[in-house]
N, C-alpha and C positions, 0 to 999 in steps of 0.2 A: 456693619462688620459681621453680624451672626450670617448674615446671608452671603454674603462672603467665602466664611469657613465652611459654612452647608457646601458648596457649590465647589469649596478645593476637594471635599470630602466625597461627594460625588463623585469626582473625576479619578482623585485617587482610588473608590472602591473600582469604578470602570476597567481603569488602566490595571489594576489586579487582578481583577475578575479575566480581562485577556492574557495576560499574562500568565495566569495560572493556570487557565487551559489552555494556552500553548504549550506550558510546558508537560501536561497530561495525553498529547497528542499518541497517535498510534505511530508502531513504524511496521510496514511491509517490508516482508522479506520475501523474494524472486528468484527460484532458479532458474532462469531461460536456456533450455535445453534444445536442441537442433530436432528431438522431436517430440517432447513432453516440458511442460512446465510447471512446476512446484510452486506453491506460492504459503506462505506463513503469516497470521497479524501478531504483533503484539502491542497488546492494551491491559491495561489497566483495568480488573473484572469481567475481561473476555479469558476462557480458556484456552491455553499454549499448546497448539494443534494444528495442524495442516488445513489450511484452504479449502474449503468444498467446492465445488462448482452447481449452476442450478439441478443438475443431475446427481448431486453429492458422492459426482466420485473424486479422491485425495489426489488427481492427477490431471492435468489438461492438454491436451493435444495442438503441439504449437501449429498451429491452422489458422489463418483469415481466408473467408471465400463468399463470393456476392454469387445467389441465387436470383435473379435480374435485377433487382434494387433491394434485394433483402440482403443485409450483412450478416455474416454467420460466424462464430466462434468453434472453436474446440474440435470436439467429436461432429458436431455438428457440418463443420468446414468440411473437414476430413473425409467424410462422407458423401459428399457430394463431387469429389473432387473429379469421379471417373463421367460424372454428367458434364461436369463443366469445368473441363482441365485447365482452361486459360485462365479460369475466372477463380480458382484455389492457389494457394502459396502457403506453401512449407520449406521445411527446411533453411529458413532466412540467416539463422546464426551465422551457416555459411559465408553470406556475403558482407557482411558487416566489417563496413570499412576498406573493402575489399575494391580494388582498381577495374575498371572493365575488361581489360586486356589479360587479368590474370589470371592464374592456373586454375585458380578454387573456383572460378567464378566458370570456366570451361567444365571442371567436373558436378556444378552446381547445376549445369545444362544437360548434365547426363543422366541425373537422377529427377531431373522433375522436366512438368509439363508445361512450363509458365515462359512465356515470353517476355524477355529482357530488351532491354536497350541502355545505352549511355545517357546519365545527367551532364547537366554541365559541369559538374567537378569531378569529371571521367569517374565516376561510381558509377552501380548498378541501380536502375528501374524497373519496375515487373511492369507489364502493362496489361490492361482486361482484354477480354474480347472488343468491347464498344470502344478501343483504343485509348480509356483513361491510364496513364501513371502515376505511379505511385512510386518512391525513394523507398528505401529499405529501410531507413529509419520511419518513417510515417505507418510504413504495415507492422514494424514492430511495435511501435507506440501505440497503432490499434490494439493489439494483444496486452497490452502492458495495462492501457486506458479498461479494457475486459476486468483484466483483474483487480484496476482497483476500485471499478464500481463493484466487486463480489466483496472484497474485503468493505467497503463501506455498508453497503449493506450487514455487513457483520458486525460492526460495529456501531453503527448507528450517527457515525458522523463523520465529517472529510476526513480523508487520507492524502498528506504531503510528502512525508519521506518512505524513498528505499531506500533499502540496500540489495545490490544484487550480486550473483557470482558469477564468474567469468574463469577461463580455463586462466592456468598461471603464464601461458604462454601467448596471451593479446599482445598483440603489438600496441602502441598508441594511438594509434590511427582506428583498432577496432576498439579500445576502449573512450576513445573521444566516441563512436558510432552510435555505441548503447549510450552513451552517458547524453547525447542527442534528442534520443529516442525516450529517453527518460523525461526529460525537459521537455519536448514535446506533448507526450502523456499528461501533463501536467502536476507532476512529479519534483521532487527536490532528490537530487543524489546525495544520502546521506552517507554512502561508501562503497567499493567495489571491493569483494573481497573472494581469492581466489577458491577455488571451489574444493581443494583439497584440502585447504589451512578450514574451510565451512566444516568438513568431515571434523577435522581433526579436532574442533572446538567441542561437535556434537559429542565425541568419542570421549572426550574429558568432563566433559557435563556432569556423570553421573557415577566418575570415578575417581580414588583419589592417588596420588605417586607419593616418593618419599624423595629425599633431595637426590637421591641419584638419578641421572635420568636416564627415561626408558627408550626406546628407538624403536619405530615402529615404519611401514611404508604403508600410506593411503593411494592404493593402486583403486583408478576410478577408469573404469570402460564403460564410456559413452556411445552416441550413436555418429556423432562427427569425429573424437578422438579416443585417444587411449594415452592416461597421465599416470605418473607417479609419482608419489612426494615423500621425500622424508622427513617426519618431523621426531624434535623430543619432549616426551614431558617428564617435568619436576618440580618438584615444590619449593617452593623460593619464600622469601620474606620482606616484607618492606623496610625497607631500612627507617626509614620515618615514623610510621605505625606502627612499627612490629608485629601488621596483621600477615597471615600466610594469605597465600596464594598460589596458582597453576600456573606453569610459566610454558606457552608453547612456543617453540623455536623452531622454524621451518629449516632445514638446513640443505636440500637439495632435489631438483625435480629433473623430471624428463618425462620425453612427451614422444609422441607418433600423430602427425594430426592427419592423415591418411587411412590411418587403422583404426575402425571403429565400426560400429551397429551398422550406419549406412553405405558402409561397402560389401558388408555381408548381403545385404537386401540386394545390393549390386550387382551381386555374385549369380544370386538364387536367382534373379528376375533374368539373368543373362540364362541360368540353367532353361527357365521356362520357354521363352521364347525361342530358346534353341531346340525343344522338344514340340513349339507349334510349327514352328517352319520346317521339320523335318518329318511331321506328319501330315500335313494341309500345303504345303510347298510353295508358302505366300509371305513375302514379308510384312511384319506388321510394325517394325521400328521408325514408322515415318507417321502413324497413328497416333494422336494424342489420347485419345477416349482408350484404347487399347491398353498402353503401354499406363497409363494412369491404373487403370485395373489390375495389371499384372503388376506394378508395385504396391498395390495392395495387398495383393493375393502374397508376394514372397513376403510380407513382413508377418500375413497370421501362418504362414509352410513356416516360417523362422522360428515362430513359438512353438507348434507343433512338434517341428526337430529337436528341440531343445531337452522335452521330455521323451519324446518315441525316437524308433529308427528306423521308421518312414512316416510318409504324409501322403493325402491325396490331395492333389490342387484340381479345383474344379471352377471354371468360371463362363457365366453362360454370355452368350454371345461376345465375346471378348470382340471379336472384329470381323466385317462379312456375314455377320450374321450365323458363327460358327460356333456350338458350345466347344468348349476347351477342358479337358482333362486329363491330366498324366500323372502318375505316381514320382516322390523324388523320396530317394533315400539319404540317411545320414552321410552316410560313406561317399557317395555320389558327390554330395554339397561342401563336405571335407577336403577331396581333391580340388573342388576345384577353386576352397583356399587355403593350399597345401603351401602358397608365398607367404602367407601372412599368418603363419604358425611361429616361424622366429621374433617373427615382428611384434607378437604380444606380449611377450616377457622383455624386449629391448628397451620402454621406458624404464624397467624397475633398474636394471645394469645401469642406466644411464642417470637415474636420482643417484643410486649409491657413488658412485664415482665423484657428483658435485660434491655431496655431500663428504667427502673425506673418510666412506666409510663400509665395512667389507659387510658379506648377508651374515659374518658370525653374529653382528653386532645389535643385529635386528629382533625384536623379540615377533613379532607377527606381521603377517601382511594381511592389511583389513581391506577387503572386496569392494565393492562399492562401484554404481552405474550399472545399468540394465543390461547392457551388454555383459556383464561378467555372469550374467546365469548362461552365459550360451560354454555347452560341453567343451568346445574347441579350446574356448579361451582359458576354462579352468586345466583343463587340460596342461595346456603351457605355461602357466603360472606356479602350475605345482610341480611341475617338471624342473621347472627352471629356481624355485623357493624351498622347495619340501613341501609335501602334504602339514607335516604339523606343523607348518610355520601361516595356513592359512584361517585366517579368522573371518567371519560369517556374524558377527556378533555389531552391526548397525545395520540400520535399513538401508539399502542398498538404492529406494528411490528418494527416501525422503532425509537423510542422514543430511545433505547440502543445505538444504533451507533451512533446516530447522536450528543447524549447526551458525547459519548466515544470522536467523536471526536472532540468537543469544550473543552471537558477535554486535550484531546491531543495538541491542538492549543492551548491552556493556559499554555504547557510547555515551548510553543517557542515563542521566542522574535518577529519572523516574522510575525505574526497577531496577529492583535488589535482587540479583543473581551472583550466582557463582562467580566470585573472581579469578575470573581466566585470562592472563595477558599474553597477548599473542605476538611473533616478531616473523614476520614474513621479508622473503627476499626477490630480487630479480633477478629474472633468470637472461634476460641477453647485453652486452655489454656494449655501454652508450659512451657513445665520443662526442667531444669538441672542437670542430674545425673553424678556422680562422686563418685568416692570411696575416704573413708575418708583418715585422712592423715598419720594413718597406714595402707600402703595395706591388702587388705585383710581381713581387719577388717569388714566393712560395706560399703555398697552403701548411698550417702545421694542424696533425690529429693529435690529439687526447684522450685518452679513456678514464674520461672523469667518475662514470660510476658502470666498474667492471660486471660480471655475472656475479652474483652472490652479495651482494651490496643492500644492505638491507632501508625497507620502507622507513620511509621519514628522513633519509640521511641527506644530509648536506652538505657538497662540495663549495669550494672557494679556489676562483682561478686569479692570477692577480698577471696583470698587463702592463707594460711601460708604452703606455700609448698618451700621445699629444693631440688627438682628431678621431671626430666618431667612426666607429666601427661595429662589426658584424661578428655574433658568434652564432652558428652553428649546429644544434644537437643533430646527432643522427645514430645510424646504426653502422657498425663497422663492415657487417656483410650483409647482402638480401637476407631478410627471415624469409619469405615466402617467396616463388620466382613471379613478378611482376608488380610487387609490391615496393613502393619507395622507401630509399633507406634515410630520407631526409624527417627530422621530426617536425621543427620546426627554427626559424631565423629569430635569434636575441639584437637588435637593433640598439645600441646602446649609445644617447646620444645628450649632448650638451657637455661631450670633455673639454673642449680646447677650452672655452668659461672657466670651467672648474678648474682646469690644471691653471688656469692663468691668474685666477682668486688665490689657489692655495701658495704659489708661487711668493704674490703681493705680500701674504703674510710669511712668508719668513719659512715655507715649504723645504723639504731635502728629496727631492728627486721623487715628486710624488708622483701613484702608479693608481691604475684602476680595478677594483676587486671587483669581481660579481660570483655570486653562488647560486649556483645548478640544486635543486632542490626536487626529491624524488618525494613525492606525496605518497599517505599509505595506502590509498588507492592505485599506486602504479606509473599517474601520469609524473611523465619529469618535466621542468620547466624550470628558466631562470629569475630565480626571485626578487634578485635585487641588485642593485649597482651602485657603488660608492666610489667615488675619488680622494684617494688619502696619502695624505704628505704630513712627516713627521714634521711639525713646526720648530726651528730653532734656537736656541734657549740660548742667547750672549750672558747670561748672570753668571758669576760664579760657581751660582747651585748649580746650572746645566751643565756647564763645560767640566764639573767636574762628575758629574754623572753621566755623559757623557764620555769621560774618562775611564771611568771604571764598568763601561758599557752597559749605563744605560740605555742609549741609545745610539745607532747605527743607520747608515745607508745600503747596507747588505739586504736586499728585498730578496725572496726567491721567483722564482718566478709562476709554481702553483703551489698554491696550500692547500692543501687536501684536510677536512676536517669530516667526519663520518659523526652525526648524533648516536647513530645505534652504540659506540663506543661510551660508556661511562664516565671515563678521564676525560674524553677530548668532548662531552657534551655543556660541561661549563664551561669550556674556553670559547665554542661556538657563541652559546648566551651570552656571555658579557661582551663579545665584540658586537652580536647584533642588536643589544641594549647601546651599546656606545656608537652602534650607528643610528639610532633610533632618538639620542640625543641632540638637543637644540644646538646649531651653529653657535649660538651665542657662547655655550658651555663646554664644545668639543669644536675648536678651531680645526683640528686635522681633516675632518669628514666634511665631506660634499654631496649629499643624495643626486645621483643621477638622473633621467630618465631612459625607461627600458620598451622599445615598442617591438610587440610579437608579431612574426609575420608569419604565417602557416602556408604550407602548399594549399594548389586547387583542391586537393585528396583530404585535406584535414577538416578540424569540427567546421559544424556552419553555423555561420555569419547568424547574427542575433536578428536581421531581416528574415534568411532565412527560417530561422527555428521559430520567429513569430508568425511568418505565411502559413509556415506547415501547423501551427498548432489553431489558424482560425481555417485553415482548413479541413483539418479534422474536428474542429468546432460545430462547420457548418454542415458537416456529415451526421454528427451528432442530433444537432436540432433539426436535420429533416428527417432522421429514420426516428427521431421522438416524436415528429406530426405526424408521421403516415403513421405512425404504433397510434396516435391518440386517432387519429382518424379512421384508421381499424376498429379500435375500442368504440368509438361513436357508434361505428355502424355495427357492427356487432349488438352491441347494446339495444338498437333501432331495433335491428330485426326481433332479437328476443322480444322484447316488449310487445312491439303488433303480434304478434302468436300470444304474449298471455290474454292482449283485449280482447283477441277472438276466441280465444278458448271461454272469457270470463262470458262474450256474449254470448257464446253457443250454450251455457250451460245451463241447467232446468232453473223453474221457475223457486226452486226452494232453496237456491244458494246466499249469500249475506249481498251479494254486489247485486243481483234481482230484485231483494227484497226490499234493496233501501236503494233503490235509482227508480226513477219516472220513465214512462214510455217515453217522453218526449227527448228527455236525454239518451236512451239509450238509441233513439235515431240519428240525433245528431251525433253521437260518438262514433254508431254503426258509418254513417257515410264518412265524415272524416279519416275513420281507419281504412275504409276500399278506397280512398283517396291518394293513403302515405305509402301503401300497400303500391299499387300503382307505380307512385313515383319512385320509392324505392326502387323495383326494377324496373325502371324504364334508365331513371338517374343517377341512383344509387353510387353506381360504382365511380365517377365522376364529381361527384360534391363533395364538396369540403367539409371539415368539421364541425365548422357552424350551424352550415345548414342543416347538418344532420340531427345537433339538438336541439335548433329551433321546431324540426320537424316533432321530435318526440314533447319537447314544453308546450306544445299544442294541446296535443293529446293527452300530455297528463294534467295540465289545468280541466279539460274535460274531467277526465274518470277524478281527479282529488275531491271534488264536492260528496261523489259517491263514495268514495274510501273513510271519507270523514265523518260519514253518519254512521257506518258499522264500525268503527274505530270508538266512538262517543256510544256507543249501544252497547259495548264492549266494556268499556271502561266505567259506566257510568254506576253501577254499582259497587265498585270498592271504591271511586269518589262520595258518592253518598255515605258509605258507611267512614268513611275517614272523617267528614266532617259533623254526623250524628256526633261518633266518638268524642271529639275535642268539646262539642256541646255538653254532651255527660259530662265530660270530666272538670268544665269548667264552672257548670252549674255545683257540683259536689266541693269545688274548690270554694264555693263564696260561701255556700251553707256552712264549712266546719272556717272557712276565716270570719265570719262575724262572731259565731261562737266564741271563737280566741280573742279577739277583741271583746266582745264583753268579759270574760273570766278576767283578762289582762288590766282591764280597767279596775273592776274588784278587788285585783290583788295590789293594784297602787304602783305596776312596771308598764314600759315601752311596751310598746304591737309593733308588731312586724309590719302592718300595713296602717295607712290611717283607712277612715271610711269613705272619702273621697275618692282614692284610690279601686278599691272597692265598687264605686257605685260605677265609675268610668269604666272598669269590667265586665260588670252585670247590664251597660248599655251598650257596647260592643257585643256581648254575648246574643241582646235580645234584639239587635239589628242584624245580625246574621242568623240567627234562628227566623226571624221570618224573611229574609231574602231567600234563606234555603226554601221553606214552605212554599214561598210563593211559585220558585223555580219548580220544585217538584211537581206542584198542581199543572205550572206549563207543560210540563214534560210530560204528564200523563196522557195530554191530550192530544200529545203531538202525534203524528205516525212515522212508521218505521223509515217511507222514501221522503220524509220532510228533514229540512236540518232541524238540528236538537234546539229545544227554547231555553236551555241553561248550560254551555260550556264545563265539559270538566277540569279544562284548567283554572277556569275561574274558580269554582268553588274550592281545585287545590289550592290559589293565593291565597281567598280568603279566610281557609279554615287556615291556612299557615301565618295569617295576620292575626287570627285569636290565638291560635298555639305559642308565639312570640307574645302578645302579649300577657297572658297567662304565664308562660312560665316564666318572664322577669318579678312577676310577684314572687311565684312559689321559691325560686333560688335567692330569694335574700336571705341574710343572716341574721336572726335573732340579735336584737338591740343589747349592748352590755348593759351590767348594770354596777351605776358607779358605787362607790364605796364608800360608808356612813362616817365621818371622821369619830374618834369616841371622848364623849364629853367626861369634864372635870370632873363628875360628881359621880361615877361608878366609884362601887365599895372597893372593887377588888381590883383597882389599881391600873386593870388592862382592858384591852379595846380585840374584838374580835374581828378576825381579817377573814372568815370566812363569810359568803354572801348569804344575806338569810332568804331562804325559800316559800317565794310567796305559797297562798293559799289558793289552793287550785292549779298552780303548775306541774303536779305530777299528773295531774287529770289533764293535762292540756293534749289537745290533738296532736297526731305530729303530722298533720298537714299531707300537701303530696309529694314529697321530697323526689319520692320514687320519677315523678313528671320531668 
């Protein structure tokens, strides 16, 4: 039985001990930007701070690009891109999710150098030069995969969950893409959270409101769009806790996904080009290496402009072998986005309008996204706001992430921040089609969750259907032109069973529910399906409650029930707890089954997302052997240059002094040997062979490193173990001492002399093992190995120092208590101990040891 409980006890420490670091886990936070990415950890004893990258800069350039078999990140990507255009990709936000045939995905070929093709679920593929493809989830899950080995390394141990930010205007199609790519990386989506509500949490962090709420717009110009959000904050109370809280309510956005940083670069790169072709009279728009260049060049002219009002664009050999330089003014780059002056203040009109709400009502508009330091845009924002209604007061790159990840750390229990609850909406409105309940007959739509409908909410459609059927989600018009307006097919099957069970029991015209269910991440999907027929009651009781209307055969035909509503969110709960109840106890209810079907266009298949992740798996473990096989050789080579520097060097250095001619020949020809094969073979061998080459060589040179090593050391080993000699010869002189006074005085010793003598024979066994070593060792020479080990004599003197000092840290023997006899005069017995003779003279030993 005891071994038993040991062994529950075990498992239960085990299963804690996991558990409770799971629940200690870090979460990354991501803003995946179209051409910069943010990244955030939060941990527990790490500091709450933006991402560094190996270059510690707080930003990373969304870039993958292979230099022939080398994989390249960030700045690093970027940079190489005008060498090798096919083999760089950027700007990928773009295609995500995105159909081959469609518009973005035509403007996505305008602004880069990379060669596309069609997958087989008509999305896009980049392809290399060497003609490998890659999906666009797989290059984004590289970048994703980047960052979480930087955060791991921050942390010091795996990283599973994100959270990342997405514009508020993803379709489902781009947010199954990321959430993909996520899964892929090897990654857990712990939430998508739009990227304006990320602002707006940041913006509250470190502020507080009163219950009236304040109306603010988080206007974010990025480099693929330009968004607006209205949100409010106020302070609210738990009704339960009576703790306060931040309450953020998103109430209305608008978007331009046209208008942003990468049409400006657009713009500029069309200026240049049209300033080389009208001075060198050569097109160069069919150039890859070229035109890669010159979108480089208009994005550092775009920074330039931003503070001056001019720039020189200078680029040498751009194409033909022609340096290229031409001056471009503000003015110049103004005209020619003199369309897209209106268009930057049109999201803000277009939040206020969802939103129900005029610009009186607004207390500021906060900046935010890289794009908004460019003159033009502030230009039209304060044009179109007021100057004093413009706020500059978050950081404009980092404000997302960092906003993301206090949202993310307010899902978990394991940090205590600021209670900030957030209520986000969608912004396009999702139908339900289904054919009527003669097939055939017609198609009926539904806009089961309109624009403004806010995350978590729960519809309920109810059906008078006898045979499985199909419902539908979609969108009611294109969002993008070539993008499908289908989400996905709710396959809802096993009625006619059900309707034909609940019938047997005594059913009233039973109908079929299912609820459409928006997660707060965004995707919508149908959660569940039930068959329910009011059972009916012949008793008395029934028929008369039934009288007085309790119950009825009047169904409607959709019930619309919204969580985000307070009233209707316990009526939701107790119908999904009473659908959650056992047949045995809730006769009405029938659990359905529900099978999803998705277009070719939607998330992939779990075949898929496992291919792509051992295939970026196996990308992984080879650029980690050619890194370790670099590292080998590397290592190789340094090493032969220090043996020949150690042989070329004079005869009075420590590796001369203590090696033999004879060794330093056979090490000489061994080294012209590896030397050799190194370049002959070097660049062709494998890992192995490259440290078996070098474990050659240094079992050579170790015998010589070990004599100056031991010639080195060998005097503060000697005096370590003199010392413990002294001290333990001093410890036996003053403890016999103590033992005779102690015996005198008629108390306990600390030691017997047993103890003692087993000491002093220990002591005089090591005293001459040392003796006799030293004498070897005097005789030894410098190129001989040593005749006594200093690790040895470190054991040994630390086997007299152990036993030694378990003497000296004993505790003085108590001493018992005399009981007091009958025959004292004065009645009483003294409780204090009496002090022998010669205990204040007693040594006090070496306590200090």
């Amino acid at each position: 039985m005891p071994c038993i409980s040991l062994r529950k006890a075990v498992t239960f420490f085990v299963l804690f001990a996991a558990i409770f670091e799971s629940s200690l886990a870090s979460i990354l936070a991501v803003d995946y930007g179209s051409d910069w990415i943010k990244a955030s950890l939060m941990k527990p004893g790490v500091p709450f701070d933006v991402l560094l990258n190996k270059d510690s800069k707080r930003k990373i350039q969304s870039s993958v690009a292979w230099k022939k078999d080398e994989r390249l990140f960030g700045s690093d990507a970027a940079n190489i891109a005008s060498r090798f255009p096919q083999d760089a990709f950027s700007s990928l936000k773009y295609l995500q999710g995105a159909p081959f045939n469609s518009d973005i995905v035509t403007y996505f070929t305008s602004i880069s150098t990379a060669q596309i093709s069609e997958t087989d679920r008509k999305t896009v593929a980049l392809k290399q030069s060497d003609g490998t493809e890659w999906s666009t989830e797989e290059l984004i899950a590289m970048q994703l995969s980047y960052i979480k080995k930087l955060a791991e390394d921050l942390a010091g141990e795996s990283v599973h969950e994100v959270i990342l930010t997405v514009p508020p205007y993803f379709s489902q199609l781009e947010r199954d893409s990321i959430a993909d790519a996520i899964e892929i990386a090897g990654l857990r989506t712990l939430a998508l959270v739009n990227d304006g509500t990320a602002v707006a949490v940041n913006y509250a962090m470190t502020r507080t409101f009163s219950t009236t709420p304040e109306y603010h717009v988080i206007y974010d110009a990025g480099a693929s769009s330009t968004r607006a959000t209205v949100v409010s904050f106020a302070a609210a109370e738990d009704s339960k806790t009576k703790a306060s809280y931040t309450q953020i309510n998103v109430l209305g956005v608008g978007h331009d996904r046209n208008t942003g940083g990468t049409e400006l670069d657009l713009r500029l790169r069309d200026i240049l080009i049209d300033s080389f072709m009208s001075k060198h009279r050569r097109d160069i728009r069919k150039d890859r290496r070229a035109m890669a260049k010159l979108w480089k060049e208009a994005g550092r002219v775009k920074a330039i402009l931003s503070a001056n009002s001019d720039a020189t664009s200078t680029v040498e050999s751009v194409a033909f072998d022609i340096d290229f330089k031409t001056k471009v003014t503000r003015s110049e780059f103004e005209d020619a986005c003199k369309d897209l002056h209106s268009r930057f203040a049109r999201p803000i009109y277009d939040a206020l309008a969802n939103a129900e709400l005029s610009l009186a009502n607004i207390s500021s508009v906060i900046l935010t996204g890289g794009n908004s330091r460019t003159p033009m845009v502030q230009t039209a924002v304060k044009a179109a706001v007021g100057e004093d209604r413009i706020a500059l007061n978050v950081n404009a790159d980092e404000s997302a992430v960092l906003g993301a990840a206090l949202y993310g750390a307010s899902l978990s229990r394991q940090f205590k921040t600021k209670d900030i609850r957030v209520t986000d909406v969608l912004i396009h409105d999702i139908q339900a089609s289904y054919f009527a309940s003669n097939p055939g007959t017609r198609t009926i739509h539904t806009t089961v969750l309109p624009a403004g409908s806010k995350h978590g909410a729960r519809k309920t459609l109810t059906f008078k259907r006898k045979e499985d059927f199909s419902v539908i989600l979609n969108y009611p018009n294109e969002l993008m032109s070539g993008f499908p307006r289908e989400i996905l097919e709710a396959k809802i099957l096993g009625i006619t069973e059900a309707i034909d069970n609940l019938t047997e029991r005594g059913a009233v015209d039973p109908v079929i529910k299912a609820t459409v269910v928006l997660s707060e991440s965004g995707f919508v999907s149908v959660g569940d399906a039930i068959a329910y027929g009011e059972i009916k009651d012949d008793s008395i009781t029934g028929k008369l409650k039934g009288l007085f209307g309790g119950g009825g055969d009047q169904v409607p035909l959709e019930t619309d029930v919204d969580e985000g509503a307070p009233k209707d969110e316990k009526i939701e709960k107790d119908k999904k707890d009473k659908a959650k109840k056992p047949l045995g106890k809730d006769q009405n209810t029938i659990p359905l089954e529900i099978e999803i079907v998705y277009n070719s266009q939607g998330p992939l298949s779990l075949v898929a997302k496992r291919a792509a992740r051992e295939r970026l798996r196996a990308l992984d473990n080879m650029e980690m052997s050619r890194q370790l096989r670099e590292e080998a050789h590397n290592t190789l080579e340094g090493y032969l240059y220090k043996l020949r520097d150690l042989l070329d060097d004079g005869p009075e250095t420590p590796f001369m002094k203590c090696s033999q001619s004879s060794e330093r020949q056979t090490l000489s020809h061994k080294l012209s040997e590896t030397i050799a094969w190194l370049h002959d073979e070097g660049d062709t061998a494998d890992t192995v062979q490259l440290w078996e080459k070098r474990s050659v060589l240094e079992t050579l040179e170790k015998p010589i490193v070990h004599r100056y090593k031991e010639i080195e050391s060998f005097p503060q080993a000697l005096n370590n173990s003199q010392k413990w000699n002294w001290s333990t010869r001093l410890f036996l002189t003053q403890a016999r001492e103590n033992i005779t006074a102690d015996a005198i005085a008629g108390v306990p010793s600390k030691w017997t002399p047993q103890e003692l003598d087993a000491l002093e024979k220990a002591l005089k066994e090591h005293e001459s093992w040392l003796h006799d070593g030293v004498e070897r060792q005097k005789r030894t020479k410098m190129n001989e190995d040593p005749a006594i080990e200093t690790k040895d004599m470190q054991q040994r003197a630390k086997t007299l120092e152990q036993h030694l000092q378990r003497l000296v840290r004993r505790k003085v023997p108590k001493v018992k208590k005399t009981p007091a006899k009958s025959g004292d005069t004065d009645g009483s017995s003294s409780t204090e101990p009496t002090q022998a003779p010669g205990d204040s003279d007693r040594q006090p030993g070496h306590d200090e040891l």
